[in-house]
C-alpha positions in Angstrom: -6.5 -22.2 -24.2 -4.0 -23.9 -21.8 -5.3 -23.8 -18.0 -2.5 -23.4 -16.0 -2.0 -23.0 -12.7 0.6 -23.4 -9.4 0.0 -24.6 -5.9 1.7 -24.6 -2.8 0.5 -25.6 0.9 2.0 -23.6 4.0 0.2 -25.3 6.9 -1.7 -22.2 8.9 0.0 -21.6 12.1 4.1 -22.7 10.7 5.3 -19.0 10.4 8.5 -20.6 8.5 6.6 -21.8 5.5 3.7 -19.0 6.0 6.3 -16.7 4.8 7.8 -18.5 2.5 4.8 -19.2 0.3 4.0 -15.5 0.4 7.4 -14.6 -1.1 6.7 -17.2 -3.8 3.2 -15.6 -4.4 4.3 -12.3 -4.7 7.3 -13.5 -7.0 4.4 -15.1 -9.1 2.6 -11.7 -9.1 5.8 -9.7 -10.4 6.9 -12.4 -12.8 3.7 -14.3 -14.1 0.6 -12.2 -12.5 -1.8 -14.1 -15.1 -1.1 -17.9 -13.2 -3.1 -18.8 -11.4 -1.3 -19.1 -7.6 -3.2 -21.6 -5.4 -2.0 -21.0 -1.4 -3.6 -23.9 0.5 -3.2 -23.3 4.4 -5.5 -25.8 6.0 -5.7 -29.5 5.3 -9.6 -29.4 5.2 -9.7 -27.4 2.3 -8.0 -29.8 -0.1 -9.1 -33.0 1.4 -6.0 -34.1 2.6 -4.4 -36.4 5.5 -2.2 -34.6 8.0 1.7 -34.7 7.5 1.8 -36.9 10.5 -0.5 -39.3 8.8 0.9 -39.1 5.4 4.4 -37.8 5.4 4.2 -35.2 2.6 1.2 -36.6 0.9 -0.8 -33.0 1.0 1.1 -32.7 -2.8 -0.3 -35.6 -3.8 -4.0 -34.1 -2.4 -2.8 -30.6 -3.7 -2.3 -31.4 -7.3 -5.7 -33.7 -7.2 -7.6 -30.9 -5.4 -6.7 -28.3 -8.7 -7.0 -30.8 -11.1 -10.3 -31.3 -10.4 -11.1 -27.2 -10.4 -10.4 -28.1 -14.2 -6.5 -27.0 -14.8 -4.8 -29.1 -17.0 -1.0 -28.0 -16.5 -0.1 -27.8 -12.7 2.7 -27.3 -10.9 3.8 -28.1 -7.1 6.3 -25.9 -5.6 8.1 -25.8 -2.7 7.6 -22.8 0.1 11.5 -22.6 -0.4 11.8 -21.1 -3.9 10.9 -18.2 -5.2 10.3 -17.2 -8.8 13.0 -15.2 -10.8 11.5 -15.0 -14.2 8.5 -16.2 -16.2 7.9 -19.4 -15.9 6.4 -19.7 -19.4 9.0 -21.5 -21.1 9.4 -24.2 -18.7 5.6 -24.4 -19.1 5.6 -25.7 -22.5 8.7 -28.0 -21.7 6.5 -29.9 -19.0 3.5 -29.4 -21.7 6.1 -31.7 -24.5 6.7 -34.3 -21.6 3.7 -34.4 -19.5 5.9 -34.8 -16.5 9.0 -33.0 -14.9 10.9 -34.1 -12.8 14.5 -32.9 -11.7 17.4 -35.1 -11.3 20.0 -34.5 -8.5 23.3 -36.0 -7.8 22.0 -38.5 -5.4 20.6 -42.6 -6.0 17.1 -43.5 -4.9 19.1 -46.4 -3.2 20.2 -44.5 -0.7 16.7 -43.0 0.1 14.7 -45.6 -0.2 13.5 -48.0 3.0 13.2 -51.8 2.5 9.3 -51.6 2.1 9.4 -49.1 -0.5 11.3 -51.2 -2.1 9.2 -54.5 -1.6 6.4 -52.8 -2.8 7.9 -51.9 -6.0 9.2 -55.4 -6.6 13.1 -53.7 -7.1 16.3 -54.8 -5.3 18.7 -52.1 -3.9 21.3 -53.3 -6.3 19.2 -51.5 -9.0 17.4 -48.6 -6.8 21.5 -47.6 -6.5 21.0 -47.3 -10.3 18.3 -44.8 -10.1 19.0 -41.1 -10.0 17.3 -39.0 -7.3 15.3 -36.0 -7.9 14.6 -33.0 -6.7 10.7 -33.0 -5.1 11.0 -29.2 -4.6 9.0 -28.9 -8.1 7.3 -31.1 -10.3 5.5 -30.5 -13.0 2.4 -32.3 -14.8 0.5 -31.9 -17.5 -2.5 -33.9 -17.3 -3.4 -33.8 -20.8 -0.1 -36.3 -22.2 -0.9 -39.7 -22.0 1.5 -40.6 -19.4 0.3 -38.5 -16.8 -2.7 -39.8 -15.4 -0.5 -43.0 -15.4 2.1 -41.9 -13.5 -0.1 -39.6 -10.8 -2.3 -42.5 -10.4 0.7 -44.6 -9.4 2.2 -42.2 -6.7 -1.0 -41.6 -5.1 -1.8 -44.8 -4.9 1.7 -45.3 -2.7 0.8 -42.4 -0.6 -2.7 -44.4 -0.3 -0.6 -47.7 0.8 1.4 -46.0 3.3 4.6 -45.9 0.8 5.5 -42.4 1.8 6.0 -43.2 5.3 9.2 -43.7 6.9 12.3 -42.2 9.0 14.5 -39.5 6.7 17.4 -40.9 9.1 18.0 -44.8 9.2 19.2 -44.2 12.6 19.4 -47.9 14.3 18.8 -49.2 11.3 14.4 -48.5 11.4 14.4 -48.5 7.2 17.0 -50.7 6.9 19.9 -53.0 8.2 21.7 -52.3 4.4 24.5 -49.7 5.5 23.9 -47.6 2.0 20.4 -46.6 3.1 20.6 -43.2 4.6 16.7 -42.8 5.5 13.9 -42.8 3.6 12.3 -39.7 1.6 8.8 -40.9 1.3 7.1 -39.2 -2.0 10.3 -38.1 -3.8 11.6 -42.0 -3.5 8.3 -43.2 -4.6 8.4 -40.4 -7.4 11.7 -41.8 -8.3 10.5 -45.4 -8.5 7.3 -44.4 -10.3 9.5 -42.7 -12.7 11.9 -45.9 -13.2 8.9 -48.0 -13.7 6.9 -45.9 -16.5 10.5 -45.1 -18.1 10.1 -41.3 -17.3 12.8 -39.4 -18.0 14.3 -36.8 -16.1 15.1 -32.9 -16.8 16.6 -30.1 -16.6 17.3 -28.4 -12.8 15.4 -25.5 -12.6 16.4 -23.8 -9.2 19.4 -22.7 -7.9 21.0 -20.2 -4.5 22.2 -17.7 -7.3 19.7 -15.4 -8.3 21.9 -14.8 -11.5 21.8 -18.1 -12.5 20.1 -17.2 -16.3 19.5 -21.0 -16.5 17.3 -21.7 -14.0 13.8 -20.0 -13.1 13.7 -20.0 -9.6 16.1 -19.3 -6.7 16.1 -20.9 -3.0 16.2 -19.9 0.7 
């Protein structure tokens, strides 16, 4: 039997993301009641570094922390979304590729500072060749073999201070190149990871309209 489950962290005390990750809970309990919803609120009870100290690593700790409760299929999600109907099917489409990510209309080039970039050995020339994603969701399934791979990988960047950086490149602090608009920490090293291992890219899966019968989840 698959275990499956989601996780979210809302850091106690930020009413903003409080609320929003108990809209996506309760859209969890009218849509898929039998997942498994994991609502972290406090740093200590996932073992992770502070956002200050990490810049969104707690989803690297969040997805190890479940892992090692024994799920084999989890999925991050963003406070921001909120489920719209089963989740099922997209379920056994990350289950076939071990890894989903979502492309968006962006290039990591643009997103990436120059040490990201050092540390992955890859000129900007070619990060401009990279698509972004979307880091709202990502899905693993730890039980493909190129899972593991891939988690170790960006874990190990947030563990080498990869995910840090400015989001602006105001006076040029992630680079003096003029097509670097800031730095996005772990979706750019998610992206890189990706182009590395020869991950492909999927489907979007959220969208604004609630109609929208192609996707599964809408946003604030």
């Amino acid at each position: 039997m698959d275990k499956i489950a989601i996780v979210n962290f809302a850091n106690a005390g930020n009413s903003r993301y409080e609320l929003g990750q108990e809209n996506l809970r309760k859209s969890f309990e009218t849509f898929d009641p039998d997942i498994p919803f994991f609502a972290l609120k406090n740093y200590e009870e996932f073992n992770s570094q502070t956002h200050a100290e990490c810049p969104y690593g707690f989803k690297v700790a969040a997805v190890e922390h479940v892992r090692k409760l024994g799920y084999d299929v989890i999925i991050w999600i963003d406070s921001s979304l909120r489920l719209i109907k089963s989740i099922r099917p997209l379920i056994r489409d990350i289950a076939s590729k071990g890894i989903y990510l979502q492309g968006d209309c962006w290039k990591c080039g643009e997103w990436a500072n120059d040490r990201s970039l050092e540390y992955f050995n890859i000129s900007r020339d070619d990060a401009m060749q990279i698509q972004n994603i979307h880091a709202i969701m990502i899905g693993f399934d730890f039980r493909h073999p190129a899972t593991m791979p891939f988690f170790e990988r960006w874990k190990k960047c947030a563990a080498d201070g990869i995910f840090r950086g400015s989001r602006t490149n105001d006076n040029n602090t992630e680079s003096k190149d003029p097509r670097c608009k800031g730095h996005r920490g772990d979706q750019t090293c998610l992206e890189l990871v990706g182009n590395e291992l020869k991950i492909n890219y999927s489907p979007k899966v959220w969208s604004y309209n609630v109609n929208d019968p192609t996707r599964y989840f809408s946003g604030w």
